[in-house]
N, C-alpha and C positions, 0 to 999 in steps of 0.2 A: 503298345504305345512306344515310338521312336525313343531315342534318347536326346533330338533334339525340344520333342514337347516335354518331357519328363525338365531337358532344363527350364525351358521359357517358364514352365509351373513352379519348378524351384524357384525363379526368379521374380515371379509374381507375390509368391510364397513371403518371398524375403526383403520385398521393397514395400509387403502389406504391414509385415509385420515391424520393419524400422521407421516405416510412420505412425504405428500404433505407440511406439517406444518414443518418438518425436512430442505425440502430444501429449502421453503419460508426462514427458520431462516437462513441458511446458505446461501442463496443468498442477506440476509440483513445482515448477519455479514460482505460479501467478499466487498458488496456497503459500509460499514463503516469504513473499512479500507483502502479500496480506499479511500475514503473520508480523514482519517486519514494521511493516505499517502503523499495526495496532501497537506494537513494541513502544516504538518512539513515539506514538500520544500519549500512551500510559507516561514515560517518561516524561513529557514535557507538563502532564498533568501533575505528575508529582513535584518537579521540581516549580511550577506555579504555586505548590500548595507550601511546599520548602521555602520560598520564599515569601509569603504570606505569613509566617508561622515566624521568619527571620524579623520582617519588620513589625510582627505583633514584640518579639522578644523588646528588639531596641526601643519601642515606644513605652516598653513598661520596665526597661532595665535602669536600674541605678535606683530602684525605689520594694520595699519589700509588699510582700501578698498585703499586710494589714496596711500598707500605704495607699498602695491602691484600691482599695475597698475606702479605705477615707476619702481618696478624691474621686470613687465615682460616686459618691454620696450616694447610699442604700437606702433612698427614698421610703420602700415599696416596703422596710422594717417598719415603717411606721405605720402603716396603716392597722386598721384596727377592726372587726365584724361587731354589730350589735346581736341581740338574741334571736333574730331568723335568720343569720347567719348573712347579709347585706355588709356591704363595707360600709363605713362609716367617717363620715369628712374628719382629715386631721383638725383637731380645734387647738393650735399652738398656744392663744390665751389661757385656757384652761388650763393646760401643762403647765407653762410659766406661773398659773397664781397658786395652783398645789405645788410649786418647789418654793412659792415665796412664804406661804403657810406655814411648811414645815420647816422653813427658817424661822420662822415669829412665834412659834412653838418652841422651837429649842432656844429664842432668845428671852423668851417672857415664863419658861417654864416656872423658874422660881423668885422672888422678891430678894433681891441681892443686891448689895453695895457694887457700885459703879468708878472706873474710876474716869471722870469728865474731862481733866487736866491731864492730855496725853501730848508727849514726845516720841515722835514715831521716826525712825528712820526707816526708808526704804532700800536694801538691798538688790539693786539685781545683776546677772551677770550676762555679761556681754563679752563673752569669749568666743572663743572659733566654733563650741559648742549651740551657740545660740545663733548660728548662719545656718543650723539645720532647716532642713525644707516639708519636714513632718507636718508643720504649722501651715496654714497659708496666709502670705506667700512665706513667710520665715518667723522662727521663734520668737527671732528680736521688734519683727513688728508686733506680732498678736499681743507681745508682753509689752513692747510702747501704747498700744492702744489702750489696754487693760490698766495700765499703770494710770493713764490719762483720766480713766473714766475712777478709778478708785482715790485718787489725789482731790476730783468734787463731790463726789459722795461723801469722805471723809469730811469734809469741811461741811461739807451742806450737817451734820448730825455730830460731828465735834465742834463748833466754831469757836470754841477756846482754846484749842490745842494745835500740836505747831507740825511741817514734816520736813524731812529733809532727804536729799536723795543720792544714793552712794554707789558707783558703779566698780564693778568688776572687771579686769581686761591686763594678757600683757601680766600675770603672776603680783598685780598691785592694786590696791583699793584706793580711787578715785574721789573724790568729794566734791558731787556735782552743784550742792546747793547747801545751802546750811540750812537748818532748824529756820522756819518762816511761817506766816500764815497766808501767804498769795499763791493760791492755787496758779494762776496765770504765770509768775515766774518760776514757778517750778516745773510746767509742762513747756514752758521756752525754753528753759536750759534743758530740760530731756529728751527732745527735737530736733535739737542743734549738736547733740550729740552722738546721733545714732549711727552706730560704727563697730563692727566684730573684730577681734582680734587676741593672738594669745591664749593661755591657760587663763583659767580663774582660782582664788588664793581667798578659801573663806575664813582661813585662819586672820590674815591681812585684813581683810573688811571688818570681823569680828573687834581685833583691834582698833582701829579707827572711830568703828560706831560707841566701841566702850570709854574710849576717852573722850568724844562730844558727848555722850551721856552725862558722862560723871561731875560735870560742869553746870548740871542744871539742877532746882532745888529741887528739897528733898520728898516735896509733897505732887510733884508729877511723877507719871507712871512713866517710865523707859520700856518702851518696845523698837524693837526693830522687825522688820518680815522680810523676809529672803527671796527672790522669784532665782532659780537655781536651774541651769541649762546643762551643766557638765555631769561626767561619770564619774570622776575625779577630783580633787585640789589638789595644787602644786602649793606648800606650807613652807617658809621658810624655817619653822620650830616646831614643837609641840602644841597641835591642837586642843587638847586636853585640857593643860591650865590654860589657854584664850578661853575656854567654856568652864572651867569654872572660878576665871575672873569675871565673868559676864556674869556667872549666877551670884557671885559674891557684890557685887553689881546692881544686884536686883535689874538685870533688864529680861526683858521676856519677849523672845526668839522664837517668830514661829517661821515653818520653810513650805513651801510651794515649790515641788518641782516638776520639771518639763519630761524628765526621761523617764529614768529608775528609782526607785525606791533608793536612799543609799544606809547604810548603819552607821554612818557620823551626821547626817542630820538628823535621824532621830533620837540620837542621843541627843544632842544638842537643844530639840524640843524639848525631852524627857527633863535633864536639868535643869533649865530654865523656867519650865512649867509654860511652855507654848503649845501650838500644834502643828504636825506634820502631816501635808497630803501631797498625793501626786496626781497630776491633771490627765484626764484620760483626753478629752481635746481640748477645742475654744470654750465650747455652752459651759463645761466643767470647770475649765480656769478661770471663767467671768465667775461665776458662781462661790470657787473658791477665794476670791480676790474681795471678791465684796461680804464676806462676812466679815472681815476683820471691821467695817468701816465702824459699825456698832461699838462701843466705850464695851472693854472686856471687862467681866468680874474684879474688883479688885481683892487683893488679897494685903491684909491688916501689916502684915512687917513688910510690903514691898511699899506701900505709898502711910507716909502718919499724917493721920488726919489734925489738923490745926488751921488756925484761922490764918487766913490769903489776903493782905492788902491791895489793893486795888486800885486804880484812879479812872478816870470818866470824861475824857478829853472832851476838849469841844471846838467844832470846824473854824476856822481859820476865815479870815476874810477876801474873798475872789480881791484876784488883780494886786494881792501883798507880796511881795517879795522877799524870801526868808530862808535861811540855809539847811537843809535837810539835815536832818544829823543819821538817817541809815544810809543813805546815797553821799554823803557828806560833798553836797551840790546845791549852789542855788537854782531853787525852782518858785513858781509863781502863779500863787491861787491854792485855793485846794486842801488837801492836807490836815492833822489836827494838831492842837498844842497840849504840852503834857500837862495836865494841873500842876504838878511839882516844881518843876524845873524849868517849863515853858519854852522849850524846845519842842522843833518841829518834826512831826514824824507824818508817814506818807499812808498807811494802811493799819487798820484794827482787823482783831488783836495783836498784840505785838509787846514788847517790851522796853522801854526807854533805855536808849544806847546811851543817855548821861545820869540817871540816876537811877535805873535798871528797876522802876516801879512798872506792873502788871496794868497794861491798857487794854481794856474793854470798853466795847458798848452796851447799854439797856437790852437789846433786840438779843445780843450773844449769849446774856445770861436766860433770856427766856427760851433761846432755843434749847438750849443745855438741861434746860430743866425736865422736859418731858422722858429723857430718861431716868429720876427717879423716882418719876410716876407712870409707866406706861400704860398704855390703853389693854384693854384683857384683849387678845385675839376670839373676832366675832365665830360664831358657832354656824357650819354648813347645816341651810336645808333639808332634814333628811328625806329620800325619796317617798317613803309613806307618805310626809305632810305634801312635797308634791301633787301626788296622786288625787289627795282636795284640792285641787288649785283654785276652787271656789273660794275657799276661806282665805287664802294669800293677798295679799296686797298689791295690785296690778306696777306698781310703776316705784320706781325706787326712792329710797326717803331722803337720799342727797343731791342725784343729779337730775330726779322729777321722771328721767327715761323710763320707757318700759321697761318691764321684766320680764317678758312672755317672748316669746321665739314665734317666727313664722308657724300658721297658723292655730296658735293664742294658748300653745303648750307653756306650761313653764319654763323659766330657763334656769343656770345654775346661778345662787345667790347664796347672801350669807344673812342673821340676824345678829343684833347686839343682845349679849344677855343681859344687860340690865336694863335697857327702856326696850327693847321685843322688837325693833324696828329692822326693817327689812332694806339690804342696801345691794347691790350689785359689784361684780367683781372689781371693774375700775375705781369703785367708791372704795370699798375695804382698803388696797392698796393706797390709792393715798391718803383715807385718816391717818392709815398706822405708819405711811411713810414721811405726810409733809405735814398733815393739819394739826396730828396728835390729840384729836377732840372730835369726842363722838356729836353727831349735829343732833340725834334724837334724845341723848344725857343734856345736853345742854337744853332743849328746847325745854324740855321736862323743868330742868332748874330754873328758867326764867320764867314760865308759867308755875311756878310755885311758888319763886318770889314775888311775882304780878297777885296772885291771889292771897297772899298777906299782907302785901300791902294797902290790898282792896279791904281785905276786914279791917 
């Protein structure tokens, strides 16, 4: 072979093989862009997922893990399985009347002295504490509303007793209302005052409520109750002697609080012989709010029992014209006149602002009275006697309704132990809340009376 084929073959050689190298490089460029490619989706996947994860953070920051589990309301806890393991409808009335039960159990457990004649002052505080947002929408409403509903409840099962209402705010104790029996004005003035601000000073309130106490006679009970929002008091002295001028006082202090537990409120229950709880949410704070409304035990050296003079006014003639003596205003119509004094006052009970005699009405004392006779709390159904449901009584003995549940099972119900009678859940609730009289003990006594009469 010449040397000039040997080159032309070299050259062939060498132009074969720099194309070989050409699309090797170009088939490791198109594999690095690929490469590259996948690179920056990954990255834009992640940083979508970064930022997904940033605006979870902001939509749940400023509020802790147990905050948000209360605002997404954990429904799905309450559900419940029967015995084949089926879910089982929430029945919210039933809950409600087994927590109302076991309140009427713990209030009727034992035959106890009552005291009827109560002066309550309402403490609560309305510091920069109670703008917290744990509550919905805020402390300070849950605890205006709560306050609202226990202010007619109160009176609806006291109607002889007075309240007054004392706020917290700003390191100073406020006095929003004084000692009254109108519901109405006292949920006006506590409406028109709702506003955060400041430390709260339960030393300062303590003070305040102990000298409007100490001014009224000796034979009402002095309570005050606390709704308490802070972690802290700002005291301008020693809390110590405030609590135990308050117990030398005889007033009894009980504390409801919104946050923590603190160890100067429970003392302050502990001396005084009140009670202390702290509210896990609303359901719990309504719940603890209304037990107080019930007249507490009374205890022999805090109230002496002695005879209570009394007067019995009687209304006034429409269209008269006459000068108020609590508003000290002429108004016209309405109204009653004091038997004693014959001054004109606007609302019963109350007490005459010129010769400072105790006005009632007929109606006041009879609601007053079913607390020192309460009704026995009626006795649950047990499921045995269900299972006869032959033998049960179809339809209930106060509102005439059914008893039976879709398709003609029993449902839940109670009986009276002394006439056997069979009533339903709304029935129990309001004898033992508004009628105070059992309808199957009465019928019994009036058909007892009719038959002696007849012999």
């Amino acid at each position: 072979m010449s040397a000039l084929e040997k080159g032309k073959e070299h050259v062939d050689t060498g132009s074969s093989s720099s194309a070989e190298a050409a699309i090797a490089a170009a088939a490791a460029n198109s594999g690095s862009n690929s490469k590259i490619r996948q690179i920056r989706e990954m990255n834009t996947e992640e940083k979508r997922f970064n930022q997904e994860e940033e605006d979870e953070e902001e939509n749940g920051r400023g509020r802790e893990a147990w905050e948000r589990t209360y605002a997404d309301e954990r429904s799905w806890e309450s559900l419940q399985e029967d015995e084949s393991g089926l879910l089982r409808p929430i029945d919210n009335k039933t809950l409600s009347h087994a927590q109302y039960r076991r309140r009427l159990r713990t209030a009727t457990a034992a035959r106890i002295q009552k005291g009827l004649i109560r002066y309550l002052y309402i403490i609560i505080d309305f510091s920069r504490a109670a703008a917290e947002m744990d509550y919905k929408p805020s402390r300070m409403v849950v605890v205006a509303r709560q306050v609202e509903a226990f202010i007619r409840e109160f009176f609806d099962q006291n109607p002889l007793s007075q309240i007054g209402l004392v706020i917290l705010k700003d390191g100073v104790a406020h006095c929003l209302t004084d000692l009254g029996g109108s519901p109405e004005a006292h949920i006006k003035a506590l409406m028109g005052k709702l506003g955060t601000s400041g430390d709260a000073s339960l030393q300062n309130g303590l003070d305040l409520v102990c000298d409007l106490l100490n001014q009224i006679p000796s034979y009402g009970h002095r309570e005050a109750l606390i709704l308490y929002s802070a972690l802290s008091t700002c005291d301008p002295g020693d809390i110590l002697e405030t609590i135990q001028k308050c117990k030398a006082s005889k007033i009894r202090c009980s504390v409801i609080g919104l946050s923590a537990e603190l160890y100067i409120c429970k003392h302050l229950c502990q001396e005084t012989g009140g009670m202390y709880f702290v509210a896990l949410d609303e359901p719990h704070l309504k719940e603890l709010v209304l037990e107080h409304a019930p007249p507490p035990p009374a205890i022999a050296e805090f109230a002496v029992a002695n005879l209570i003079k009394m007067g019995f006014p009687q209304r006034t003639a429409e269209g008269v014209i006459s000068i108020c003596s609590c508003h000290k205003e002429a108004k016209v119509g309405g109204g009653y006149s004091c038997p004693r004094c014959k001054a004109r006052i606007c609302e019963l009970p109350t007490e005459c602002c010129i010769c400072g005699l105790t006005l009632v009405s007929s109606p006041h004392l009879a609601r007053s009275y079913h607390h020192l006779f309460p009704i026995r709390p009626f006795d649950d159904v047990s499921p045995s006697a269900l299972k006869d449901f032959h033998k049960l009584p179809k339809n209930c003995f106060g509102c005439q309704l059914s008893l039976l549940n879709p398709g003609n099972l029993p449902g839940p119900q109670v009986a009276c132990p002394n006439c056997k009678q069979h009533f339903c859940l709304d029935c129990d609730i309001y004898i033992h809340e508004s009628l105070h009289n059992c309808p199957g003990c009465e019928s019994l006594r009036n058909s007892k009376t009719i038959s002696d009469m007849e012999e």
